[in-house]
Chimera marker file (.cmm) of the C-alpha trace (Angstrom):
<marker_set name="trace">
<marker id="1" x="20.843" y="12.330" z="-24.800" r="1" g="1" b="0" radius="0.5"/>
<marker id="2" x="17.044" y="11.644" z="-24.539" r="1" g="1" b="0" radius="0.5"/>
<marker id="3" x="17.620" y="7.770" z="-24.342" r="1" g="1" b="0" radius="0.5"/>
<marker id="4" x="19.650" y="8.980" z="-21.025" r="1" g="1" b="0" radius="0.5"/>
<marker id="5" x="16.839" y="11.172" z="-19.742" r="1" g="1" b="0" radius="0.5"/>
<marker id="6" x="14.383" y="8.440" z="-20.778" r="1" g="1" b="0" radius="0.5"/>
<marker id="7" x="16.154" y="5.687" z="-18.509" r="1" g="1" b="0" radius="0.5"/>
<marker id="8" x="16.548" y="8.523" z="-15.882" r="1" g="1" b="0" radius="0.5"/>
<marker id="9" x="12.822" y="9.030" z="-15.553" r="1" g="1" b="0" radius="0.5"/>
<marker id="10" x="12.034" y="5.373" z="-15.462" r="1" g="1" b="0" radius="0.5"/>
<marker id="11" x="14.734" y="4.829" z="-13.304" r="1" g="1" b="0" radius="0.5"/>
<marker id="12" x="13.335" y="7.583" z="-10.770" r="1" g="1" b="0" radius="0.5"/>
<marker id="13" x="9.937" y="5.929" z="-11.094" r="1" g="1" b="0" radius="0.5"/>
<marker id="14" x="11.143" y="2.495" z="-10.475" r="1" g="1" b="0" radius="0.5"/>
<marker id="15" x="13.250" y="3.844" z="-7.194" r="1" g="1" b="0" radius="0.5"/>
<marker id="16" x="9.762" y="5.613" z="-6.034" r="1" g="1" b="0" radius="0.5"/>
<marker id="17" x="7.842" y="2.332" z="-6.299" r="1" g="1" b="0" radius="0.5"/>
<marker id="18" x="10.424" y="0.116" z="-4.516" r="1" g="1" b="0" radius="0.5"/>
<marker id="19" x="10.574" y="2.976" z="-1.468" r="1" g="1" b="0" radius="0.5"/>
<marker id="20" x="7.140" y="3.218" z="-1.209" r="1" g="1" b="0" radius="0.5"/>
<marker id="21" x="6.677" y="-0.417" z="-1.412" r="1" g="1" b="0" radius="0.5"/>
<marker id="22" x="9.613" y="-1.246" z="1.511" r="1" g="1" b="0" radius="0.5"/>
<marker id="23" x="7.746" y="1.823" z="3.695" r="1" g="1" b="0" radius="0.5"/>
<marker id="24" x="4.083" y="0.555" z="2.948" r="1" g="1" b="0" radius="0.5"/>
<marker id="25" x="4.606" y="-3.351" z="2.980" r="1" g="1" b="0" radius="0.5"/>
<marker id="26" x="1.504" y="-3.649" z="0.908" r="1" g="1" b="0" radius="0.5"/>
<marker id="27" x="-0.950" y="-5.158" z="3.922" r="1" g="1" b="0" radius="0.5"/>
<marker id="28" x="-2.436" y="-1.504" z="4.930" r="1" g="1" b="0" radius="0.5"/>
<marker id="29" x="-3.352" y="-0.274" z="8.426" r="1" g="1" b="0" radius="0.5"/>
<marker id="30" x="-2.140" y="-2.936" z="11.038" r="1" g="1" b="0" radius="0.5"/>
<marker id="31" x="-5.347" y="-2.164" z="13.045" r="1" g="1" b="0" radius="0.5"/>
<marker id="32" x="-9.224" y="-2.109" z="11.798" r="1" g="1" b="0" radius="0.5"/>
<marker id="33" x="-10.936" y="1.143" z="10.796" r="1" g="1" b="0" radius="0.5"/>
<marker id="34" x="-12.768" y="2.314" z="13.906" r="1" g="1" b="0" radius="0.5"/>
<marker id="35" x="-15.963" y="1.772" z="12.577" r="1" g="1" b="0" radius="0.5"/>
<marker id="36" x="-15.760" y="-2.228" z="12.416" r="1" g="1" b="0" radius="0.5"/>
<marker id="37" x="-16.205" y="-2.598" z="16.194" r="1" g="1" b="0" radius="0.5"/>
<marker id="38" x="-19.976" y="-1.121" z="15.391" r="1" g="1" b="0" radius="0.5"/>
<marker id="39" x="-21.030" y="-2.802" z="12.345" r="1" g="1" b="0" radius="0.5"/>
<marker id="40" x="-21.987" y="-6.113" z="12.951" r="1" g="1" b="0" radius="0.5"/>
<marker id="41" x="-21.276" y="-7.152" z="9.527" r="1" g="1" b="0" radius="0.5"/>
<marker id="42" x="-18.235" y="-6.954" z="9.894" r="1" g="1" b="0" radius="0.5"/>
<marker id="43" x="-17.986" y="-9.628" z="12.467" r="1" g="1" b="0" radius="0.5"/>
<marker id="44" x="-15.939" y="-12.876" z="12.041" r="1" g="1" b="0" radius="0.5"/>
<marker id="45" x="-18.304" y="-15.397" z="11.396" r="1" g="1" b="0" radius="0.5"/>
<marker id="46" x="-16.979" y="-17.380" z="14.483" r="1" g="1" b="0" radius="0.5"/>
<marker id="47" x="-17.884" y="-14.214" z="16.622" r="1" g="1" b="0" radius="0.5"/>
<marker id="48" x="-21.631" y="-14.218" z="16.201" r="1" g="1" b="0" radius="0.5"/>
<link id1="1" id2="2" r="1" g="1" b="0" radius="0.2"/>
<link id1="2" id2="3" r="1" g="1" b="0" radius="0.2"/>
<link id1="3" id2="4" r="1" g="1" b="0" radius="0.2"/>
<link id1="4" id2="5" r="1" g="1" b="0" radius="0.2"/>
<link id1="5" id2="6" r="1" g="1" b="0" radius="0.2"/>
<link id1="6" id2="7" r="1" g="1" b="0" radius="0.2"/>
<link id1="7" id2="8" r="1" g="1" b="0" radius="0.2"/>
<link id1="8" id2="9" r="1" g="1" b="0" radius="0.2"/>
<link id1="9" id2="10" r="1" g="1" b="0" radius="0.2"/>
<link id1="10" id2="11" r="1" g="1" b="0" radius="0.2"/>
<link id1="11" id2="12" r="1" g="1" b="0" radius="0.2"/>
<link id1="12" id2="13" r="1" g="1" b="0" radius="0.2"/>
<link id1="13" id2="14" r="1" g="1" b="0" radius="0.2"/>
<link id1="14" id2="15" r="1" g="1" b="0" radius="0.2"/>
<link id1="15" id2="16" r="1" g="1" b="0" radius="0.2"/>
<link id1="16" id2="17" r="1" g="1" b="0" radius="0.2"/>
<link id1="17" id2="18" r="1" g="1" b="0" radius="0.2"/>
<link id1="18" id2="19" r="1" g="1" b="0" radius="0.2"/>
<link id1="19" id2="20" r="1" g="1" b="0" radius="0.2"/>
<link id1="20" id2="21" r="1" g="1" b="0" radius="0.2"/>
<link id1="21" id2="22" r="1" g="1" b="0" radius="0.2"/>
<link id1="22" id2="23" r="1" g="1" b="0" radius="0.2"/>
<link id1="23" id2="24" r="1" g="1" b="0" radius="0.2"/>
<link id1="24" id2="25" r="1" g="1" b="0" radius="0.2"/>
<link id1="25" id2="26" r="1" g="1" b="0" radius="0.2"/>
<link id1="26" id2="27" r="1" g="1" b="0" radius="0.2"/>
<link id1="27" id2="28" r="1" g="1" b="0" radius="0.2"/>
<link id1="28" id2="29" r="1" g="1" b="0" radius="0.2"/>
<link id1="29" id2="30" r="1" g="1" b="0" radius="0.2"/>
<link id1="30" id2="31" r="1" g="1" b="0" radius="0.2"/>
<link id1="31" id2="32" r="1" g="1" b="0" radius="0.2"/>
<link id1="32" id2="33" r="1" g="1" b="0" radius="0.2"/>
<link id1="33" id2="34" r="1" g="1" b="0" radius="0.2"/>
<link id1="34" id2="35" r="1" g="1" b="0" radius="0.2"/>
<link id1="35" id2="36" r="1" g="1" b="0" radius="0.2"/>
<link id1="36" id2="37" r="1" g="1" b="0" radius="0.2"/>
<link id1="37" id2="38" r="1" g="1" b="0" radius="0.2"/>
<link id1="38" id2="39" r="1" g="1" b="0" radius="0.2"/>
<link id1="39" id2="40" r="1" g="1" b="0" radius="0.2"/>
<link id1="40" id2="41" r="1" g="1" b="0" radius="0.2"/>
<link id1="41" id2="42" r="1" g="1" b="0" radius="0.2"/>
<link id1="42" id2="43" r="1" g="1" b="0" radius="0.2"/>
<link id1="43" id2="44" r="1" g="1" b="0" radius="0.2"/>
<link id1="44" id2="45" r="1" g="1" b="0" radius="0.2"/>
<link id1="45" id2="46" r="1" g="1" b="0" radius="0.2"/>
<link id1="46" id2="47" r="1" g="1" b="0" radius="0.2"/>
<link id1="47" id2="48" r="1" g="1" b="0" radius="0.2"/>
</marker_set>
């Protein structure tokens, strides 16, 4: 009975990952924090 709850739990966890994973494609916010367009040091180097 606890080798079923075991594989359960790691079951759960693995399904959690994968979902968060397909929702959050792992490349973040598809625009810039706000706060790049005033720090110049966070220019492309092609843009100064």
């Amino acid at each position: 009975m606890t080798f079923i709850i075991l594989l359960l739990a790691v079951a759960a966890v693995l399904t959690a990952a994968t979902v968060r994973l397909v929702r959050h494609d792992g490349q973040g916010s598809l625009r810039p924090p706000t706060s790049h367009f005033q720090d110049p040091d966070f220019l492309a180097p092609t843009a100064r």
